[in-house]
C-alpha positions in Angstrom: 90.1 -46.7 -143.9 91.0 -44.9 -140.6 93.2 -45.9 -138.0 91.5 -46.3 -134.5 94.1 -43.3 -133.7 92.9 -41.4 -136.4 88.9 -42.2 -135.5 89.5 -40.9 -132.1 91.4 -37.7 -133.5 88.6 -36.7 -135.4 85.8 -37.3 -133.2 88.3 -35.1 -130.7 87.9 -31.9 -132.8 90.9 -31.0 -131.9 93.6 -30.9 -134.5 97.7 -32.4 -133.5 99.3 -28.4 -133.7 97.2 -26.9 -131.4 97.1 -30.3 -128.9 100.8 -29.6 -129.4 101.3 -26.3 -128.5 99.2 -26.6 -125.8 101.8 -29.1 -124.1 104.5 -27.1 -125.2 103.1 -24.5 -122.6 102.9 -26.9 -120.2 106.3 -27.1 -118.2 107.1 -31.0 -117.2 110.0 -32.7 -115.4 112.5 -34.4 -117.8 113.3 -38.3 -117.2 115.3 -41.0 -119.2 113.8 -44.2 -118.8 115.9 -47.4 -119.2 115.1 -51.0 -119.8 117.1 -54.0 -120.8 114.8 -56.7 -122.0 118.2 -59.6 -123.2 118.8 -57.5 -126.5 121.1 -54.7 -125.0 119.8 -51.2 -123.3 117.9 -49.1 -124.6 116.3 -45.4 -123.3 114.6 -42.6 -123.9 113.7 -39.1 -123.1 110.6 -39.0 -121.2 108.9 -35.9 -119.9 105.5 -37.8 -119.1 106.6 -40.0 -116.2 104.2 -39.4 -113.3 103.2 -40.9 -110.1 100.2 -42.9 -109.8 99.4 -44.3 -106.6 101.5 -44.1 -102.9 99.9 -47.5 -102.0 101.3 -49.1 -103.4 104.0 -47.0 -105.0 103.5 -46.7 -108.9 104.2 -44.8 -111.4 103.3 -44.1 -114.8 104.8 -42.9 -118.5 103.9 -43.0 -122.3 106.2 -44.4 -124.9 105.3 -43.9 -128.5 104.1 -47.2 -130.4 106.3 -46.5 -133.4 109.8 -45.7 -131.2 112.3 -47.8 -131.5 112.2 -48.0 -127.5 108.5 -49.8 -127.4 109.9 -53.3 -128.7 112.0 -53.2 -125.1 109.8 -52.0 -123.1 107.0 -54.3 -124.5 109.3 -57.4 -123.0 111.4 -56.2 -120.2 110.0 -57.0 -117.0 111.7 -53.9 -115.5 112.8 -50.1 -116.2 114.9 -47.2 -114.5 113.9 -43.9 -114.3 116.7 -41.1 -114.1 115.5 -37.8 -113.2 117.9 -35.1 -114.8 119.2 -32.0 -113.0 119.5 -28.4 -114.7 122.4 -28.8 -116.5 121.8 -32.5 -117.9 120.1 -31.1 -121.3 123.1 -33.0 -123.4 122.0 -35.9 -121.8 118.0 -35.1 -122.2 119.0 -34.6 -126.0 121.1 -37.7 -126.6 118.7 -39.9 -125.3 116.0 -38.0 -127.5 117.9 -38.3 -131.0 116.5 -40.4 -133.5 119.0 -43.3 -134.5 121.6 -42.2 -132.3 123.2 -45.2 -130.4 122.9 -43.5 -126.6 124.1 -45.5 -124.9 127.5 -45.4 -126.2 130.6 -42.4 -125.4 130.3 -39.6 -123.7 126.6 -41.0 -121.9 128.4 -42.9 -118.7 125.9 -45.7 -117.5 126.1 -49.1 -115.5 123.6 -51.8 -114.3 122.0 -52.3 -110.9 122.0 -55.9 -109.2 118.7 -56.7 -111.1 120.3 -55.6 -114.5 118.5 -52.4 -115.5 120.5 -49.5 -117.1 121.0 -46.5 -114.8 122.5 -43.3 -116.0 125.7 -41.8 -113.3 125.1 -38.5 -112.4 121.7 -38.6 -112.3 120.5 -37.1 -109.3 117.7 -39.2 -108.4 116.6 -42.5 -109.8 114.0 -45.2 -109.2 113.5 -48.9 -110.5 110.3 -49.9 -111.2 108.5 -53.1 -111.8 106.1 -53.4 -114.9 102.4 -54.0 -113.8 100.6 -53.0 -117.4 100.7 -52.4 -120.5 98.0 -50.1 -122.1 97.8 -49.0 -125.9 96.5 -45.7 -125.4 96.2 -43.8 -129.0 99.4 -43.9 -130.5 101.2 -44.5 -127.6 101.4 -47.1 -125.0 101.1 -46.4 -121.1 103.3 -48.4 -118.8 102.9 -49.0 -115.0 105.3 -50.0 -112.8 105.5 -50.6 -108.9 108.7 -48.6 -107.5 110.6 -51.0 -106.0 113.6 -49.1 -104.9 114.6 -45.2 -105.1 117.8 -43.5 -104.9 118.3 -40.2 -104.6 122.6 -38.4 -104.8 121.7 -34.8 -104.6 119.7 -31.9 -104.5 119.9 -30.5 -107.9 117.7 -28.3 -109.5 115.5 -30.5 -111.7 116.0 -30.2 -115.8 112.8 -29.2 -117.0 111.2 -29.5 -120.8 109.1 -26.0 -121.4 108.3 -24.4 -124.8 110.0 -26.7 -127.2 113.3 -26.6 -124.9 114.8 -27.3 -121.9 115.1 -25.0 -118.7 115.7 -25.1 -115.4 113.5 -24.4 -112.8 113.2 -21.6 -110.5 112.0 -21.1 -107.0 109.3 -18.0 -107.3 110.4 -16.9 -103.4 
């Protein structure tokens, strides 16, 4: 018998390698979102955070069902997203890795006030809120109201194109 996933894959007539390399082709901004949920942080490597609304301010991002991040994020109330500059593709890739504990030497991180993980270094960073929840495929989508933003520097923004990460370039 069929998963719902797998229903809705093949009524989509679109097979997973081209879907794929479609995306690949698409360039997207690269984000490690952090939550804390009482068990210890845990992250990942997101390139689908996006904004949602202005008012009020939410956002928006897709965690796979089956990573080891969802358990957190199912629970924690909160999350952090750290938006990585140009040269912060170690950093992208750590909190990528399969199995890898990430939070641990070299990645340097603290807490805010409210508890959430932030990465230092990151050049821009907001803490969100979680308003929903919504399985979506084989993912789940999570909103979350913005409740406070910080920004260090302007740095050019680390950017997942192609398979790999690049930086971006002004065309002017």
């Amino acid at each position: 018998m069929l998963t719902a996933a797998a229903r809705t894959a093949a009524h989509a007539g679109v097979a997973p390698d081209d879907y794929r390399s479609l995306f690949r082709s698409h360039p997207a901004g690269v984000t490690v979102i952090c939550a804390d949920a009482g068990h210890g942080p845990a992250g990942f490597t997101a390139t689908s955070l996006a904004s949602v609304s202005l008012a009020p301010p939410l956002v928006s991002f897709a965690v796979a069902t089956v990573s080891s991040v969802w358990a957190t994020l199912a629970a924690a109330e909160s999350f952090t997203a750290n938006f990585l500059a140009a040269g912060q593709h170690d950093l992208a890739a750590r909190f990528a890795a399969r199995g890898a504990d990430r939070f641990a030497s070299p990645t340097a991180w603290s807490r805010l006030d409210t508890g959430e993980p932030v990465l230092h270094g990151a050049p821009a960073r907001l803490r969100a809120v979680i308003q929903d929840r919504f399985e979506v495929g084989d993912h789940h989508l999570v909103v979350g109201l913005v409740t406070a933003i910080e920004s260090d520097e302007d740095r050019d923004p680390l950017v997942y194109h192609a398979g790999g990460y690049c930086a971006a370039a002004p065309i002017l």
